[in-house]
C-alpha positions in Angstrom: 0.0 0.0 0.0 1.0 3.9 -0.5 2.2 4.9 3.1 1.4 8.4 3.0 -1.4 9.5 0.4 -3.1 13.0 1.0 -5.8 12.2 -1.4 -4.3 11.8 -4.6 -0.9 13.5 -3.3 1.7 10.5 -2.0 4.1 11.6 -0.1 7.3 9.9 -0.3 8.9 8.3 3.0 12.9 8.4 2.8 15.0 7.1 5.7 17.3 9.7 6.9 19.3 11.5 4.2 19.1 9.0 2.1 16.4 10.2 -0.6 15.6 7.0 -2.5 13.8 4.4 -1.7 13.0 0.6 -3.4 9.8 -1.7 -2.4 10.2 -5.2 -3.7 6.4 -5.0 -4.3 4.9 -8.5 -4.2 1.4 -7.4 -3.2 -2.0 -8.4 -5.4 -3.1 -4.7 -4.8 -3.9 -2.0 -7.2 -3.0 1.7 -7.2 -5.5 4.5 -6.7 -4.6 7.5 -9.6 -2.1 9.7 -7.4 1.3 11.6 -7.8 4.7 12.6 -6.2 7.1 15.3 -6.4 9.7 12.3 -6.4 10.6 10.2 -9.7 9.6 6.8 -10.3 10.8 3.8 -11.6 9.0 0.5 -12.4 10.1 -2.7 -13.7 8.8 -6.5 -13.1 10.8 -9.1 -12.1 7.8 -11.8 -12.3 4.7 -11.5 -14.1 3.1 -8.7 -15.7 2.2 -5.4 -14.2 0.3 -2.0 -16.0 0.7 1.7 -15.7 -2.0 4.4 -16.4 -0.7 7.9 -16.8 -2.5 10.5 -18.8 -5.1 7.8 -19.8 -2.8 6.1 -22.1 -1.9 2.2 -20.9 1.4 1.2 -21.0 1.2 -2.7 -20.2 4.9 -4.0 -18.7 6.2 -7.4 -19.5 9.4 -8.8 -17.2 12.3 -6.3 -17.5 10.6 -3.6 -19.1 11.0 -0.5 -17.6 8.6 2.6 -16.9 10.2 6.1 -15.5 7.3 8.5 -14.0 8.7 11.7 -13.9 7.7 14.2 -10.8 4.2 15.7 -10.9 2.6 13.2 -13.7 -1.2 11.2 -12.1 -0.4 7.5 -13.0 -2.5 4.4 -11.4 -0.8 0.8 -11.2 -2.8 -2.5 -11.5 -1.2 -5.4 -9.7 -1.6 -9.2 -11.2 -2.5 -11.9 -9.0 0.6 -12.6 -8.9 4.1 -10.9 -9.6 6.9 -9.0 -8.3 7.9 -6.2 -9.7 10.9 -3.5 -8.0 9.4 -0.2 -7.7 11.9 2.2 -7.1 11.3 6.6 -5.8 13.9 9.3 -5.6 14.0 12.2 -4.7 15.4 13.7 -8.4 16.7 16.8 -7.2 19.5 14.9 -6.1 20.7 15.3 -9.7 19.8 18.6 -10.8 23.3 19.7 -9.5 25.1 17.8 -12.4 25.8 19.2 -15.5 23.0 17.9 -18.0 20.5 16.3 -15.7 18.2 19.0 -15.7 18.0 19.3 -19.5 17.6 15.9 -19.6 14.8 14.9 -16.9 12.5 17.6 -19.0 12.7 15.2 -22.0 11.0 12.3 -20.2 7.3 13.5 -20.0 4.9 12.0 -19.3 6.6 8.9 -19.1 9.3 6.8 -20.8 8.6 3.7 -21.4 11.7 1.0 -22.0 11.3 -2.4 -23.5 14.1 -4.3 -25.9 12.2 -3.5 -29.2 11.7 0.2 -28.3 15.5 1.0 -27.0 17.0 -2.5 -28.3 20.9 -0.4 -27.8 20.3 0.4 -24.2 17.5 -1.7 -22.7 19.4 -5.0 -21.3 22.1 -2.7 -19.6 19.1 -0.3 -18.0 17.8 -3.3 -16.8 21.0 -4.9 -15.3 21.6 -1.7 -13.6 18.1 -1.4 -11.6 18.8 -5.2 -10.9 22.1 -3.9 -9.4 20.4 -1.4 -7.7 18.1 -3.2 -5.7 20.9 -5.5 -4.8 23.0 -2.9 -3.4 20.0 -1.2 -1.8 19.4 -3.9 0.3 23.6 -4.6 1.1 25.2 -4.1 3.9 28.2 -3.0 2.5 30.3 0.2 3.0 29.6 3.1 0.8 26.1 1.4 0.2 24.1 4.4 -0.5 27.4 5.8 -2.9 27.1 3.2 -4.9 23.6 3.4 -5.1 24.1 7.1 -6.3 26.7 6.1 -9.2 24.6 3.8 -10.7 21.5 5.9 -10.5 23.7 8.5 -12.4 24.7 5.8 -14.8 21.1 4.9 -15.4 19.9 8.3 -16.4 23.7 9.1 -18.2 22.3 6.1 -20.4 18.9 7.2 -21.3 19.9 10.9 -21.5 22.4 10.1 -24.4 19.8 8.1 -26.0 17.1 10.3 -26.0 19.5 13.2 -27.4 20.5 10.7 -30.4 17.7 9.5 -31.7 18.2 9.8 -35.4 14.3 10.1 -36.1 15.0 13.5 -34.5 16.7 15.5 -37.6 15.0 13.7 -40.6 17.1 14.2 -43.8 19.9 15.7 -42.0 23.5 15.0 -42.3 25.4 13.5 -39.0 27.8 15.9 -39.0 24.8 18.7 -38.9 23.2 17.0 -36.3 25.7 16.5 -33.7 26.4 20.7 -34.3 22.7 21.3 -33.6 22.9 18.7 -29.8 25.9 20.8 -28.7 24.5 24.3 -29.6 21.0 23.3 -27.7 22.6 21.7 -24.8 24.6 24.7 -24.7 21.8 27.0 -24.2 20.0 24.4 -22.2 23.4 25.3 -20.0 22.7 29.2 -19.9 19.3 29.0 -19.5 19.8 26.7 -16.3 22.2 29.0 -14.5 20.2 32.4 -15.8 16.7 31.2 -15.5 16.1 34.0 -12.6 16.5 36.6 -14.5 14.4 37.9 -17.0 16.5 36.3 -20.7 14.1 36.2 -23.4 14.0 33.4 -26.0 15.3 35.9 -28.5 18.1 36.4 -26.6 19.2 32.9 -26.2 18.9 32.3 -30.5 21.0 35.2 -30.6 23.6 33.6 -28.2 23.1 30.3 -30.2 23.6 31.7 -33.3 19.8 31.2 -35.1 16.8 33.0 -35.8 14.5 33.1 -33.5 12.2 30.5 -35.2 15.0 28.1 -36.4 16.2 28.1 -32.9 12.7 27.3 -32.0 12.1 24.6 -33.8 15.4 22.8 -33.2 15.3 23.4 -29.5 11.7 21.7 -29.7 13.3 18.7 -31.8 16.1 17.6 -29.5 14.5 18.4 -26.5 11.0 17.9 -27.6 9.7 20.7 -25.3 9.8 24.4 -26.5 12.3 26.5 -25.1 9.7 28.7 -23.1 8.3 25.5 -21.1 11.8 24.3 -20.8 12.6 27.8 -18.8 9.6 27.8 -17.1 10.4 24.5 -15.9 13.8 25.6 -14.7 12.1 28.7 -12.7 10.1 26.2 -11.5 12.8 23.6 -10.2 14.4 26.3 -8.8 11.5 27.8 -6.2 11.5 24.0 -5.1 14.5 24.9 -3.4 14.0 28.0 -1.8 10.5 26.8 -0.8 12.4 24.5 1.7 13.8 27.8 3.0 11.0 29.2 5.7 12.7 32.6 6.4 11.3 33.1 2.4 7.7 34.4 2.1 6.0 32.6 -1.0 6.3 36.5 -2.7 9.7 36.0 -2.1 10.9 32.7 -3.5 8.5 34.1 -6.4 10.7 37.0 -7.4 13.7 35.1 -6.8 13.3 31.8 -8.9 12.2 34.9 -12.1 8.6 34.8 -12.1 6.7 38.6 -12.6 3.9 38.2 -10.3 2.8 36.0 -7.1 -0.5 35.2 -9.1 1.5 33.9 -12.2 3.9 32.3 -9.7 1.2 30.3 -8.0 -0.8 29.6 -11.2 2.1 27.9 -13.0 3.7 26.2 -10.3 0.3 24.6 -9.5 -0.1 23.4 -13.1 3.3 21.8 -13.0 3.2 20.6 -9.5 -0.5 19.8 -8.7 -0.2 21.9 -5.6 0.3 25.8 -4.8 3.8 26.5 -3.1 2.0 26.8 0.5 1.5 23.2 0.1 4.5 22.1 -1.7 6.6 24.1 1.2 3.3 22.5 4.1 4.9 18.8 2.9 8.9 19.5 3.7 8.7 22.2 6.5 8.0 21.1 9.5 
């Protein structure tokens, strides 16, 4: 069963500082539609298991893999028998490294990982969570270090992956393509560390050497979200972590994560969040 659901709202249970969790989740029980601020991954071990998010069914055979990112309303239906590992972490633990945050904005609503979808990657994503859960449940030194690595690893994987997809630049010559990763993930880079300040999108095809609506339209193909959501995101992200700060007033952490207004503020991060920042900050300060 969830541990701690505030109607559809589960709140995540970590032990101490270390902010991931695994349940080796053997139990013929279904799960109510509900969402974290954590991310998710799934995969079975034995038997079947399904995922609903955003209505569409994704139905998981044995070592296929489903990533939930933060904020998206999923349901899980258990088979009468199975075991599956179902693993949570908190994914801020990764925003710090270079990439990460370009990268976790690519895997809405979900990603979904079986060997005929991602034959080049899938049997080593699914070794790793294997290894995870092994090392999760250890007792050796540097236990929750290792777990970290290979967590890294996993999403260092799927990142590079996702970025070099050839079905991205249709009719476009390697060399070309390879120009057009570096220059986005390059302003992927600036908009991270400027987000909270007012940069406009022509601003950043100026520093990446486009037009304004070629920039567009190849920041929407590699990252496949438009470069307006993807700073909005980042602004978002970032009042996450000042909202854990309680000597900042809501107008505060507003202004300082780049948004114009409080009512803008609260209206977007809502939308991406599924709850106002009072409640957000309610849920990690105590």
């Amino acid at each position: 069963m969830i541990e701690n659901l505030n109607r559809t709202h589960e709140i995540v249970n970590y032990h101490g500082d270390f902010k991931i969790r695994i349940f080796p989740n053997k139990e013929y029980e279904d799960y109510p539609q509900h969402w974290h601020t954590d991310i998710e991954i799934i995969m079975p071990i034995e038997n079947s298991f399904k995922v609903i998010i955003d209505e569409v069914t994704y139905n998981l055979d044995v070592e296929d893999i489903i990533i939930i990112p933060p904020g998206e309303l999923h349901q899980l239906y258990a088979p009468p028998t199975g075991y599956r590992i179902i693993l949570q972490f908190d994914c801020s633990l990764l925003y710090s490294l270079n990439g990460f945050n370009s990268a976790f904005h690519m895997f809405r609503p979900c990603v979904f990982i079986t060997p005929s979808l991602m034959p080049d990657i899938h049997k080593e994503l699914s070794s790793l969570i294997l290894d995870i859960n092994s090392e999760y449940f250890s007792t050796l030194l540097f236990r929750e270090a290792s777990v970290y690595s290979m967590i890294i690893r996993f999403f260092a994987t799927l990142g590079r992956n996702y970025i070099n997809k050839n079905d991205k630049f249709l009719n476009i010559k390697k060399q070309k393509q390879h120009e057009y990763i570096e220059v986005i993930l390059s302003a992927c880079n600036y908009i991270n560390e400027y987000c909270t300040e007012n940069i406009k999108m022509d601003d950043i095809a100026i520093i990446a050497g486009f037009s304004k609506y070629h920039f567009a339209r190849i920041f929407k193909q590699v990252m496949t979200v438009s470069c307006y959501d993807y700073l909005i995101n980042c602004r978002i992200m970032h009042a996450r972590k000042l909202l854990i700060e309680p000597d900042l007033s809501i107008m505060q952490v507003a202004m300082k994560s780049g948004f114009s207004s409080l009512a803008t503020f609260n209206r977007v991060f809502k939308a991406k969040n599924r709850c106002t920042p009072k409640e957000y900050r309610s849920i990690y300060v105590i």
